[in-house]
BAFI-3210 file (N, C-alpha, C; in Angstrom, 3 decimals, decimal comma, padded with zeros to 6 digits):
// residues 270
n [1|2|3|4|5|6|7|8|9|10|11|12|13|14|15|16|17|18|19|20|21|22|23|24|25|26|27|28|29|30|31|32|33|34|35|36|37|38|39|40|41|42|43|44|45|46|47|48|49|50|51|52|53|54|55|56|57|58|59|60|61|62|63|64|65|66|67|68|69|70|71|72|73|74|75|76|77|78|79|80|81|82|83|84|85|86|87|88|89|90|91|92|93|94|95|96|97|98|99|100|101|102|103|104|105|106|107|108|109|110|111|112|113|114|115|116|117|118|119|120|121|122|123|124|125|126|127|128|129|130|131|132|133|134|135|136|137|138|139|140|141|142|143|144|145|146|147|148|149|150|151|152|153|154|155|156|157|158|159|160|161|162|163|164|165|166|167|168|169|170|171|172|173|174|175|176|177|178|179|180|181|182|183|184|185|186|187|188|189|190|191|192|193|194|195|196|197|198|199|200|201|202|203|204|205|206|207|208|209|210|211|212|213|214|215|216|217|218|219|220|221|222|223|224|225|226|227|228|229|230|231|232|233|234|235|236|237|238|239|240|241|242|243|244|245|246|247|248|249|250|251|252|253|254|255|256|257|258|259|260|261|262|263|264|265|266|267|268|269|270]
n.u [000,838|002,015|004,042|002,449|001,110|003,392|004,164|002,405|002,341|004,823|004,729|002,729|003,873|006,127|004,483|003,148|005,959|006,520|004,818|005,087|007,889|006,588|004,960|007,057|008,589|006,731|006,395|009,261|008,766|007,062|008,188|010,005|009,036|008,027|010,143|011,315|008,673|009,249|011,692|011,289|009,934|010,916|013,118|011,650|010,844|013,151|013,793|011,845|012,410|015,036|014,627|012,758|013,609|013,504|011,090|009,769|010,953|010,627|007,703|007,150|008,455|007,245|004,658|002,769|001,706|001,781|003,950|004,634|004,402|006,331|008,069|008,357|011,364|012,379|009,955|010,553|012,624|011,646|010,853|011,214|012,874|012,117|013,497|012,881|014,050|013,143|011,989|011,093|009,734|007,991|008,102|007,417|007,694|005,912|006,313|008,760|009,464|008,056|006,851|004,354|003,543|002,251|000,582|001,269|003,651|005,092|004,481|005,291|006,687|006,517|005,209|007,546|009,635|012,597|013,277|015,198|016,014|016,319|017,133|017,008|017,299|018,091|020,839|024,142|022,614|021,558|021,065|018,821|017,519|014,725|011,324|008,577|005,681|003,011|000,356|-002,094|-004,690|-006,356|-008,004|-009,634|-011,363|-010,358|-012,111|-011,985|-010,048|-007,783|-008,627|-007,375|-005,210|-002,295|000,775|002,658|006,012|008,979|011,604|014,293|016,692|016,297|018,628|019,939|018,492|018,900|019,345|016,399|015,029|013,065|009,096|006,239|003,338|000,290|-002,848|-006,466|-008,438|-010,767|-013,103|-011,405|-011,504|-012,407|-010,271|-008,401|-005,263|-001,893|000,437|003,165|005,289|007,883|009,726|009,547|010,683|012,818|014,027|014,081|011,202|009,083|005,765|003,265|-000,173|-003,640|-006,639|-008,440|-010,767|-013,030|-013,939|-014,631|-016,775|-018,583|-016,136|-013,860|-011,649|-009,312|-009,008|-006,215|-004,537|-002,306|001,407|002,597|004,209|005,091|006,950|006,067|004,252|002,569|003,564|003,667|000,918|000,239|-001,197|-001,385|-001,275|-001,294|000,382|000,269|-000,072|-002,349|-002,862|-002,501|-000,289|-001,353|-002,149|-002,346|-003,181|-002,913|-001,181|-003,509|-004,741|-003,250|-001,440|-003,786|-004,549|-004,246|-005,433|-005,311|-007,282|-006,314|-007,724|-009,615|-007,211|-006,269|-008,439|-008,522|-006,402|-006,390|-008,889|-007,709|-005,760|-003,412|-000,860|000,200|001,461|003,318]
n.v [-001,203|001,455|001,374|001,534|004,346|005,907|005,646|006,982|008,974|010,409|009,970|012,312|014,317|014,299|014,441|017,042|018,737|018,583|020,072|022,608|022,525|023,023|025,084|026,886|026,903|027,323|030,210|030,985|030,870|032,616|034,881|035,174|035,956|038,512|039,781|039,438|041,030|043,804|043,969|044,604|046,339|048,497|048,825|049,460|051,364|053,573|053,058|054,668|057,251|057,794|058,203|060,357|063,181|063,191|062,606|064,608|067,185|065,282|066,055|069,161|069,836|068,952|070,652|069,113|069,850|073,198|075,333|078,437|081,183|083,632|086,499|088,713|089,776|090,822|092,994|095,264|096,414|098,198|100,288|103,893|105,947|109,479|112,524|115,686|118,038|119,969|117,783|114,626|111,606|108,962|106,937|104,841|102,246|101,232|100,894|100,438|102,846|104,563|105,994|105,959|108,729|110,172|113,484|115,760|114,808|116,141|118,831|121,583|121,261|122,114|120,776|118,987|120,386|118,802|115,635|113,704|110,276|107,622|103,921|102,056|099,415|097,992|096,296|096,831|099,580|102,613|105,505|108,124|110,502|111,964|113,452|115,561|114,730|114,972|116,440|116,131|118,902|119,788|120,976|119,701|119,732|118,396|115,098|114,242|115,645|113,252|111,441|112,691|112,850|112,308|111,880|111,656|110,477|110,863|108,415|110,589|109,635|106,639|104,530|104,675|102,961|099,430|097,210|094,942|095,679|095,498|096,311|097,088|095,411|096,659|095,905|095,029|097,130|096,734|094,409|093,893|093,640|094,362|093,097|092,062|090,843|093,072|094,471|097,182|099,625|102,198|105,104|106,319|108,724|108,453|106,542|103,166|101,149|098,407|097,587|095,329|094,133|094,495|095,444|097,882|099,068|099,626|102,019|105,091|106,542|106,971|107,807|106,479|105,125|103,406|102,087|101,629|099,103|099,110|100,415|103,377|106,068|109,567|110,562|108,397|108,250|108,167|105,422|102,043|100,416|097,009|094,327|090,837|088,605|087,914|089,731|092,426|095,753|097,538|100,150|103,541|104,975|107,855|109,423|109,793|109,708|111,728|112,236|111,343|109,340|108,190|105,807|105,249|104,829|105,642|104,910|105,490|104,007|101,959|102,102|104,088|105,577|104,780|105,867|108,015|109,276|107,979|109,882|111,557|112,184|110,317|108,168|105,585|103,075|103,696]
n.w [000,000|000,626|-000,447|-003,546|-003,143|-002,272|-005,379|-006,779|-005,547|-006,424|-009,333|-009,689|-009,050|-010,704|-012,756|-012,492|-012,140|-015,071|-015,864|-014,980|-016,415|-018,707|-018,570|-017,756|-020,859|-022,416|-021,496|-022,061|-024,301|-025,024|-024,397|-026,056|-028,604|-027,968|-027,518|-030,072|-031,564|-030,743|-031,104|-033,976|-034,682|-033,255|-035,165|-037,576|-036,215|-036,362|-039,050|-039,925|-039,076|-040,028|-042,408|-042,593|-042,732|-045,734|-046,570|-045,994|-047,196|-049,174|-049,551|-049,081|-051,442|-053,752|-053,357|-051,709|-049,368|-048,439|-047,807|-045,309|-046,186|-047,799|-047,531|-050,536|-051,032|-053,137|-053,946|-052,948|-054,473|-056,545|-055,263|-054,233|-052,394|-052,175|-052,103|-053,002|-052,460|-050,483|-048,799|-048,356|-049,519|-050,832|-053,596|-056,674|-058,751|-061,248|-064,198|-067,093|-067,009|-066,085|-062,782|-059,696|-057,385|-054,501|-054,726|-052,427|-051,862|-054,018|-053,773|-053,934|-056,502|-060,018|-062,824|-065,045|-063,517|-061,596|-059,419|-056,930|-056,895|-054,741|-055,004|-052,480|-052,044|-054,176|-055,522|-056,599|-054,741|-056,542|-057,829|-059,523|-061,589|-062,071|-064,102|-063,052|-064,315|-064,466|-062,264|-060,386|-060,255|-059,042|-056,097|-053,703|-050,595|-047,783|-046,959|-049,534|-051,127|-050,876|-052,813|-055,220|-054,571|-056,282|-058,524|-061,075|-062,426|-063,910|-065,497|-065,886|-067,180|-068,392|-068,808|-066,193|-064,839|-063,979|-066,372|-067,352|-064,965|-062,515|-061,495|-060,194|-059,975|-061,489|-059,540|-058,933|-056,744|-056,739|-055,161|-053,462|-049,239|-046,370|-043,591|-045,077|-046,184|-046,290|-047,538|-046,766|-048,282|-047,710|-047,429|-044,541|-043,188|-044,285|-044,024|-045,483|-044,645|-044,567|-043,853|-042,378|-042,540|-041,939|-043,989|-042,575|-042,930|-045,899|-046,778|-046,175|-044,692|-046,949|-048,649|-051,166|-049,895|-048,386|-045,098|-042,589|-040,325|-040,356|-039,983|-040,374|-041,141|-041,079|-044,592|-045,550|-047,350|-050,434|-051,120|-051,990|-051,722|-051,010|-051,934|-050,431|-050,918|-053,997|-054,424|-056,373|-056,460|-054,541|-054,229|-052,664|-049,824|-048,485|-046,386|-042,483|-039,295|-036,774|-032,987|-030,791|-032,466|-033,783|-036,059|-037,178|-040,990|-043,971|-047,890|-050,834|-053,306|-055,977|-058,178|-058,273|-058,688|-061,419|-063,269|-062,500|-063,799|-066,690|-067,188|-067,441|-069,521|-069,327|-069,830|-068,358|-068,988|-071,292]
ca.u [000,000|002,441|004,774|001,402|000,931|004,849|004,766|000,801|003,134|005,602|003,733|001,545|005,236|006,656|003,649|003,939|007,138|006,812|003,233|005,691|008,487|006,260|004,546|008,005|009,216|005,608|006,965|010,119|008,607|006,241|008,860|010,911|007,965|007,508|011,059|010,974|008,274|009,419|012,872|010,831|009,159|012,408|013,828|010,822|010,803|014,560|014,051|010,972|013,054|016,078|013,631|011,697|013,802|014,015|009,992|009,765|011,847|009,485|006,049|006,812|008,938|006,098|003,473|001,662|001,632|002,053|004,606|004,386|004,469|007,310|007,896|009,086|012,289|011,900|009,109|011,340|013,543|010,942|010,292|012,254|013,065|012,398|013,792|012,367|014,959|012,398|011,415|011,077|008,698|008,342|007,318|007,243|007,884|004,886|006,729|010,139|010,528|007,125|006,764|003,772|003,838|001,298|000,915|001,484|004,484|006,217|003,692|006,451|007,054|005,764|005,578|008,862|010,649|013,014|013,357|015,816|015,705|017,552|016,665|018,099|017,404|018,904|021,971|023,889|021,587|021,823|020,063|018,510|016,902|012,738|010,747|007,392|005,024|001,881|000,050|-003,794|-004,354|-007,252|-007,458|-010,707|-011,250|-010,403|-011,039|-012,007|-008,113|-007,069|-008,865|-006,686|-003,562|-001,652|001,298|003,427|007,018|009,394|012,770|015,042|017,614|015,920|019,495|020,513|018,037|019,999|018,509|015,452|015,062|011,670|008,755|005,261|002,326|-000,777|-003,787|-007,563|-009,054|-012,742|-013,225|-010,562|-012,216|-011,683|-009,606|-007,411|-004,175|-001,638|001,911|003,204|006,751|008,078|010,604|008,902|011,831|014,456|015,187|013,351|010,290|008,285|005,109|002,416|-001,294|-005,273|-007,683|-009,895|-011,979|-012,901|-014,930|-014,679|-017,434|-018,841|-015,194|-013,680|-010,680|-008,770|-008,107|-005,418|-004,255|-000,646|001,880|003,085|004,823|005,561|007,459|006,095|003,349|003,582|004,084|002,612|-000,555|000,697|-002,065|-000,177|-002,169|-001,378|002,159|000,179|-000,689|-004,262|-003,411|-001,203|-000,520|-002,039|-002,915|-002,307|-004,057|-001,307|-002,176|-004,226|-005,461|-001,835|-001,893|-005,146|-003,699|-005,337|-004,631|-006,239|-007,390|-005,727|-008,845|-009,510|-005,675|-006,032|-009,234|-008,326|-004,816|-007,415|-009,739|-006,657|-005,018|-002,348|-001,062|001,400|002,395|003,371]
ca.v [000,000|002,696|001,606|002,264|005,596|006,475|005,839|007,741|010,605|010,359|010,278|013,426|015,197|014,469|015,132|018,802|019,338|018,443|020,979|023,581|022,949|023,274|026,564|028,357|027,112|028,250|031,442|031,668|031,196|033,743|036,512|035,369|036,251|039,805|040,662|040,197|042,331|044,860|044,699|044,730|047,730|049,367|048,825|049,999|053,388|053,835|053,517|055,936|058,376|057,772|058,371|061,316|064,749|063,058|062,598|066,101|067,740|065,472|066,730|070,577|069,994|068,833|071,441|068,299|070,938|074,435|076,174|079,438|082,608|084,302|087,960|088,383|091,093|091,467|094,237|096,639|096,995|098,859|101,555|105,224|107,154|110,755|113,967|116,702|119,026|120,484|117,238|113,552|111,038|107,595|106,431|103,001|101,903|100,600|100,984|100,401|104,775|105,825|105,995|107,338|109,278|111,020|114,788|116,305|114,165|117,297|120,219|122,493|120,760|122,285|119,881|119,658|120,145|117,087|114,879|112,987|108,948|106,431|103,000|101,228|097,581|097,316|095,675|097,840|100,578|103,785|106,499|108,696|111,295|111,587|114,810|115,191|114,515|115,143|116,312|116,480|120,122|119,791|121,110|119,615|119,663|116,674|114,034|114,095|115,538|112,771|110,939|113,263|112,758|111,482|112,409|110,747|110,974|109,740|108,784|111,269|108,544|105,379|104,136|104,789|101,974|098,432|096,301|094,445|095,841|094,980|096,938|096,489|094,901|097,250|094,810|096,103|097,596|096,466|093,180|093,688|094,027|094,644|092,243|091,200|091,004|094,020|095,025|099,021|099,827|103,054|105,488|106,992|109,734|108,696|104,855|102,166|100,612|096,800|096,411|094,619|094,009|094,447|096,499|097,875|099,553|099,595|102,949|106,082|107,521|107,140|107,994|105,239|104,907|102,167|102,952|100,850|099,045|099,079|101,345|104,022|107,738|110,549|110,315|106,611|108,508|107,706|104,419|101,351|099,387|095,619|092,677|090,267|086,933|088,354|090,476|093,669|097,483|098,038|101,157|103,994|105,601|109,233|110,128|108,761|110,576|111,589|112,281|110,203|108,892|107,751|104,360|104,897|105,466|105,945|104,862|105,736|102,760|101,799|102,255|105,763|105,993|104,420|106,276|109,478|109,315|107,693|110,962|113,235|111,444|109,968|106,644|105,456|102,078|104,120]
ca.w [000,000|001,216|-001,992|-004,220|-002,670|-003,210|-006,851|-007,300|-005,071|-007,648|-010,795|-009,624|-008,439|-011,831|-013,649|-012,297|-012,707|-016,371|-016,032|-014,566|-016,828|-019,804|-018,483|-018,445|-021,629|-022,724|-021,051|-022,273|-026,147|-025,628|-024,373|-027,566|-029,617|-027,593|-027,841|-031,696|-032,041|-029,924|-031,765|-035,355|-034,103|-033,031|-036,388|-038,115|-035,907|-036,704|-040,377|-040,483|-038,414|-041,294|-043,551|-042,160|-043,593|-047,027|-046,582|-045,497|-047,916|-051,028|-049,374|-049,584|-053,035|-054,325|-052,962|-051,249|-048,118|-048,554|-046,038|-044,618|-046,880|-047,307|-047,830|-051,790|-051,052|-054,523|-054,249|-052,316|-055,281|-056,957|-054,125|-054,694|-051,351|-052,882|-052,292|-053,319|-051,982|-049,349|-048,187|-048,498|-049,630|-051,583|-055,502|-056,782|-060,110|-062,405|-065,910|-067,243|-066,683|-065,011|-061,190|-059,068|-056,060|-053,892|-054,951|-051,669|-051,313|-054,734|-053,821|-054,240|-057,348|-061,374|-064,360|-065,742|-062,669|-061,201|-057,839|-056,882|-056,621|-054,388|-054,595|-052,137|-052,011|-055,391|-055,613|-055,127|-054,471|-057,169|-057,670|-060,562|-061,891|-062,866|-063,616|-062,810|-065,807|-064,331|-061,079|-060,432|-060,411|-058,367|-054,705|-052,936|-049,231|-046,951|-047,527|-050,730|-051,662|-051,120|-053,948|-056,583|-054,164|-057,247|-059,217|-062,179|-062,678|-065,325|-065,268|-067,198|-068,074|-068,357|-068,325|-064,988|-064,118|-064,812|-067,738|-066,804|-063,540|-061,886|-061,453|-059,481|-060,836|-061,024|-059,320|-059,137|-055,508|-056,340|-054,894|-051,824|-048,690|-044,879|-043,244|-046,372|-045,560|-046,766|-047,585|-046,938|-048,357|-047,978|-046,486|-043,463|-042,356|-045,188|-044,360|-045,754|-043,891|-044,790|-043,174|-043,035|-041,610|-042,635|-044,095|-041,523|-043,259|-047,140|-047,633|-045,055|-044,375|-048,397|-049,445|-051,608|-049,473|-047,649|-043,601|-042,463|-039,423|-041,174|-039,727|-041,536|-040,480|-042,448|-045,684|-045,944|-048,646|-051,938|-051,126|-052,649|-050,747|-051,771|-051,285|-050,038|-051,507|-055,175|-054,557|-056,965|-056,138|-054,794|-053,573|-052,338|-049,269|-048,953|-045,006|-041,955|-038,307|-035,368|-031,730|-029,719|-033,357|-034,682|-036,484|-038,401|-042,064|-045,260|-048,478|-052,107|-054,098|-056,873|-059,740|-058,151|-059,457|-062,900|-063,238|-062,975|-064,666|-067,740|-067,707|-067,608|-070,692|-068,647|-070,186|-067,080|-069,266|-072,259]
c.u [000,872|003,794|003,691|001,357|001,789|004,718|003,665|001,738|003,831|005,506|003,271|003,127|005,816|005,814|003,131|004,960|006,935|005,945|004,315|007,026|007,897|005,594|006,020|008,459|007,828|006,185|008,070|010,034|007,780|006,826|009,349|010,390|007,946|008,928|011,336|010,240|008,666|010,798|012,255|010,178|010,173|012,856|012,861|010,776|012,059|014,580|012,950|011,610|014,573|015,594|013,070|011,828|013,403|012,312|009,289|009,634|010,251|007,915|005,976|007,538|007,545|004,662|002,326|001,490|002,017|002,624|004,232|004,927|005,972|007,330|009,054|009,609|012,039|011,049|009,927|011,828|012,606|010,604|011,439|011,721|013,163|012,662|013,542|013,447|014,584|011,776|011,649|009,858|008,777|007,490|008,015|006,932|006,710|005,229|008,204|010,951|009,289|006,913|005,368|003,688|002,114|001,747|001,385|003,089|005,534|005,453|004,401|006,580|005,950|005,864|006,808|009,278|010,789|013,080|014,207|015,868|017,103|016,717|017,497|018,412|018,032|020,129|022,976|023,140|022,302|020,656|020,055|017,567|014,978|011,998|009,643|006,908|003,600|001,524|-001,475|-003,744|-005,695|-007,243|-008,690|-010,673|-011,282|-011,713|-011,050|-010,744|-007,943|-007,648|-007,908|-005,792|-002,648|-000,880|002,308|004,809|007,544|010,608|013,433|016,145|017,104|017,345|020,207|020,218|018,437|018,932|017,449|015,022|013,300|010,593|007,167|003,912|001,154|-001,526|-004,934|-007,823|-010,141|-012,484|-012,220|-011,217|-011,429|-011,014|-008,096|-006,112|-002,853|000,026|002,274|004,727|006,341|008,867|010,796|010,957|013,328|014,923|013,622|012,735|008,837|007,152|003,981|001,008|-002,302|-005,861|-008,392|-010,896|-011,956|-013,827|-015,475|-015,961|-018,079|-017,548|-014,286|-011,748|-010,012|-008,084|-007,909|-005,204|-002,778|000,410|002,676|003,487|005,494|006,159|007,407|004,708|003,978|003,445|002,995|002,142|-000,010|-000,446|-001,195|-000,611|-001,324|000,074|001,425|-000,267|-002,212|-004,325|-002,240|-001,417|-000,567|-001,823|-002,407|-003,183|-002,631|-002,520|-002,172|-004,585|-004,306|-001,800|-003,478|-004,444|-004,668|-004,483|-005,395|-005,907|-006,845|-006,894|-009,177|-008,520|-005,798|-007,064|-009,071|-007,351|-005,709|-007,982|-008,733|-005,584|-003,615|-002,177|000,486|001,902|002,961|005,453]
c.v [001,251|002,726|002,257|003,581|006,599|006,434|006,455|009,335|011,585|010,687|011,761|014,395|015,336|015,201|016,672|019,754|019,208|019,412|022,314|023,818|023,002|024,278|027,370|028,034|027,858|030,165|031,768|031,979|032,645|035,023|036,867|036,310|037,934|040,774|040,988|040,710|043,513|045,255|044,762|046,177|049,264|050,034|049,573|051,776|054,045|054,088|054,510|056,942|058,922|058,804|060,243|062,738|064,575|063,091|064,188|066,988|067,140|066,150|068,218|070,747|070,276|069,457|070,421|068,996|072,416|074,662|077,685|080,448|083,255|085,666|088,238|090,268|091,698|092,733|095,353|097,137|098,204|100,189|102,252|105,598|108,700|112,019|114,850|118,428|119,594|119,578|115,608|112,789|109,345|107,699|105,350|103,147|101,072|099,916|100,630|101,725|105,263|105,339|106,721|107,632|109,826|112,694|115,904|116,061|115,787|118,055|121,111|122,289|121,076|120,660|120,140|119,472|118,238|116,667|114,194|111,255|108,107|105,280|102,013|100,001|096,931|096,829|095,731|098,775|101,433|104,495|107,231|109,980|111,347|113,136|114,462|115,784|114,579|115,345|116,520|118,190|120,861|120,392|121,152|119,455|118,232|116,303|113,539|114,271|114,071|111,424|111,366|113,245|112,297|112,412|111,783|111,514|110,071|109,834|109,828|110,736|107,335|104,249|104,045|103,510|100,509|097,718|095,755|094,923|095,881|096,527|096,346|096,387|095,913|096,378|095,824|095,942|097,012|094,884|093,053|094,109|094,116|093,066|091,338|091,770|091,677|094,382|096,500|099,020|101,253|103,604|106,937|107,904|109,434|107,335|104,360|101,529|099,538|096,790|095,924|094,568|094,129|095,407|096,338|098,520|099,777|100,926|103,767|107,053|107,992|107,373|106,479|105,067|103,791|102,901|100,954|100,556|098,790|100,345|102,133|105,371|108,397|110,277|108,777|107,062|108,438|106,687|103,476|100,368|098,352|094,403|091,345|089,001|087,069|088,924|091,841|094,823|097,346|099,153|102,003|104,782|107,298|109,843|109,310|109,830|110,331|111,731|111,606|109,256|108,095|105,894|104,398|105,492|105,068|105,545|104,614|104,424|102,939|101,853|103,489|105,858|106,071|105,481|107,665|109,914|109,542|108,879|111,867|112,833|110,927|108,328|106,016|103,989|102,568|103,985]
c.w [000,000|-000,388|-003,247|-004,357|-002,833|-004,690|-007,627|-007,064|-006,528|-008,684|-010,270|-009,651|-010,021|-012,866|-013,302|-012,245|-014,309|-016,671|-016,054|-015,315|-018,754|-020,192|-018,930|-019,404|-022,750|-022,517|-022,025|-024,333|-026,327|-024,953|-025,783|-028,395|-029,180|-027,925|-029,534|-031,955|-031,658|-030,997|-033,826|-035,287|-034,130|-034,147|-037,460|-038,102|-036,454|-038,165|-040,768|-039,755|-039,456|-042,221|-043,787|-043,149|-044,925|-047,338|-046,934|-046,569|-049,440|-050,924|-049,698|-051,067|-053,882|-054,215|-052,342|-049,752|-048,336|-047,052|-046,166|-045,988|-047,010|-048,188|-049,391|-051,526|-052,308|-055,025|-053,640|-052,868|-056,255|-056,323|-054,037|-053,369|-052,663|-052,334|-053,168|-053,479|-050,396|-048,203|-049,086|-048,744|-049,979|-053,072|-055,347|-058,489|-060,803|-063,863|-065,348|-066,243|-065,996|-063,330|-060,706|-057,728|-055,514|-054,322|-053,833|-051,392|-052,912|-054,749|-053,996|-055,746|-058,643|-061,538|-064,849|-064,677|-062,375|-059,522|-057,948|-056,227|-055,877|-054,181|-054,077|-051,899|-053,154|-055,081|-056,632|-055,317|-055,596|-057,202|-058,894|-060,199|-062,156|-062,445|-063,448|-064,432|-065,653|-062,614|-061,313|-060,043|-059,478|-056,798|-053,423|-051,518|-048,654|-046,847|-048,654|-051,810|-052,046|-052,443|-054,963|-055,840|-054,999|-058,258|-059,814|-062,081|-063,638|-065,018|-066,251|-067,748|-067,872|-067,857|-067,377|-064,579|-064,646|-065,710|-067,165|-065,228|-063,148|-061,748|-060,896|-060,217|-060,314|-060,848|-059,623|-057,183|-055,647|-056,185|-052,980|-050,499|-047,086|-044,494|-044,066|-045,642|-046,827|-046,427|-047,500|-047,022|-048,113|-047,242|-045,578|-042,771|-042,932|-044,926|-044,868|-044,632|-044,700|-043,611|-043,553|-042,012|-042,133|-042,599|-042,887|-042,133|-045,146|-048,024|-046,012|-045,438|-045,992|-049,705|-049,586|-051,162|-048,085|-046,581|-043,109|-041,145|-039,268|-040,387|-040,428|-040,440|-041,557|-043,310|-046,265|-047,357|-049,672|-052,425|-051,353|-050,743|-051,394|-050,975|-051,542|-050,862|-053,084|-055,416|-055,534|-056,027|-055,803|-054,178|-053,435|-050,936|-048,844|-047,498|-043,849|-040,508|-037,199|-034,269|-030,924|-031,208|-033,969|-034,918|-036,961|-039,462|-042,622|-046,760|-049,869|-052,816|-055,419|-058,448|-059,266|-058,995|-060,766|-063,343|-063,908|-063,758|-066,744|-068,410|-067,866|-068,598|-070,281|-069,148|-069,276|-067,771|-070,578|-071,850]
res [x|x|x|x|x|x|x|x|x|x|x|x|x|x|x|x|x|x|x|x|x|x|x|x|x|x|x|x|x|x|x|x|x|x|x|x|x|x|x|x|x|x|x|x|x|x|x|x|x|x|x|x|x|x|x|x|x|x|x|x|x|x|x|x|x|x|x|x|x|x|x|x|x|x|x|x|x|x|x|x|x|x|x|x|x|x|x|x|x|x|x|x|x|x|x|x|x|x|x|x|x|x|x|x|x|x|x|x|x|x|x|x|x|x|x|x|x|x|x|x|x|x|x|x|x|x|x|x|x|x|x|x|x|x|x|x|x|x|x|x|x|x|x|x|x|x|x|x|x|x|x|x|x|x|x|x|x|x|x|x|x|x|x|x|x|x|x|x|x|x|x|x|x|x|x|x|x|x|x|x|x|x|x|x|x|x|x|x|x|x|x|x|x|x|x|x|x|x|x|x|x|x|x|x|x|x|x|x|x|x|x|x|x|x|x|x|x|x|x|x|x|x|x|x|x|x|x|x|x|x|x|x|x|x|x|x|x|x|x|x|x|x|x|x|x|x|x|x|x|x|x|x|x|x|x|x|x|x|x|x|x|x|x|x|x|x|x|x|x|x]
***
């Protein structure tokens, strides 16, 4: 009996050790299994991390993402710091040889007479000559002025300016509205000044003029309005309010411009 009982012991003792050594090799197959995925995984992340710039790099090649905007230097070369003699202002190139300015910006200034040009973002910067070739002759009360704020100049050596040299695309004003987003060159007190920001308003008070949340300061008139979406002219700057009011600016639409140039036989791509 007690031999029986030993070799039932036995059996049951063995047959759990063999239970227990077939759990951990159970075990030790199914770490195997966890560590190769884990290291397939690894290897996976490693080669999409290889991978990643070269990914990068083909998504914005290829415009399958558009990146961030960037500001085309390129229009600055177009924008004339002007002297007058008496004073300072800005013009901006349209044509090969015509430029236009704000009229207040050569009030001193006939037909015929000249101004002097520096443009300095060129490379390297030079400077020229340009007479005036037209002013509105008009002299209505604020704020209607500044509708006819406008005055043409021309270079007097075309050649000063280097071969192909750039010049700013006229756009149209009708259709642009508050909030659009807005470029202001010009050279407020004799240096060059880039900025940028939104229509606030698209029509003062019945007058067909653009008030700005753009910053601008004296001798920045003249200077071209640039919609930024597009890179053309929808405008120029004319006005701006000091004070307590400083930072509201003004700035005549660009088909007012063409407009009146039009009725006063002015052909500014000639």
């Amino acid at each position: 009996m007690k031999k029986s009982l030993w070799k039932l012991w036995m059996l049951i003792k063995n047959k759990n050790k063999m239970i227990l050594l077939g759990n951990t090799e159970n075990e030790k197959n199914e770490n195997r299994k966890k560590l190769n995925k884990k290291g397939k995984l690894a290897s996976t992340f490693f080669i999409l991390i290889s991978f990643l710039p070269i990914l990068v790099y083909l998504i914005f090649h290829f415009g399958l993402v558009e990146s961030q905007s960037k500001f085309n230097q390129a229009l600055e070369k177009s924008v004339a710091l002007v002297n007058t003699g008496t004073g300072t202002g800005t013009a901006f190139l349209i044509s090969p040889t015509k430029l236009l300015t704000a009229k207040h910006v050569v009030k001193n200034k006939n037909v015929g007479d000249t101004v002097d040009l520096i443009f300095e973002k060129s490379e390297p910067q030079f400077s020229a000559t340009a007479k005036v070739v037209w002013i509105d002759p008009s002299n209505d009360p604020e704020p209607e002025y500044y509708l006819k704020d406008v005055a043409v100049l021309e270079l007097v050596s075309p050649s000063s300016v280097p071969e192909d040299y750039p010049y700013l695309t006229i756009g149209e004003s009708a259709g642009v509205t508050t909030r659009s987003q807005v470029i202001l060159i010009g050279y407020p007190g004799g240096l060059l000044s880039t900025t940028s920001g939104a229509i606030s308003n698209d029509n003062i008070k019945g007058v067909e003029l653009f008030q700005l949340d753009v910053e601008s300061w004296p001798g920045n008139s003249g200077g071209p309005l640039i919609l930024e979406e597009t890179e053309e002219v929808i405008g120029m700057l004319v006005a701006g309010l000091n004070e307590e009011y400083q930072g509201i600016n003004f700035a005549n639409k660009i088909d007012n411009i063409i407009l009146l140039l039009e009725e006063n036989g002015i052909d500014i791509y000639e």
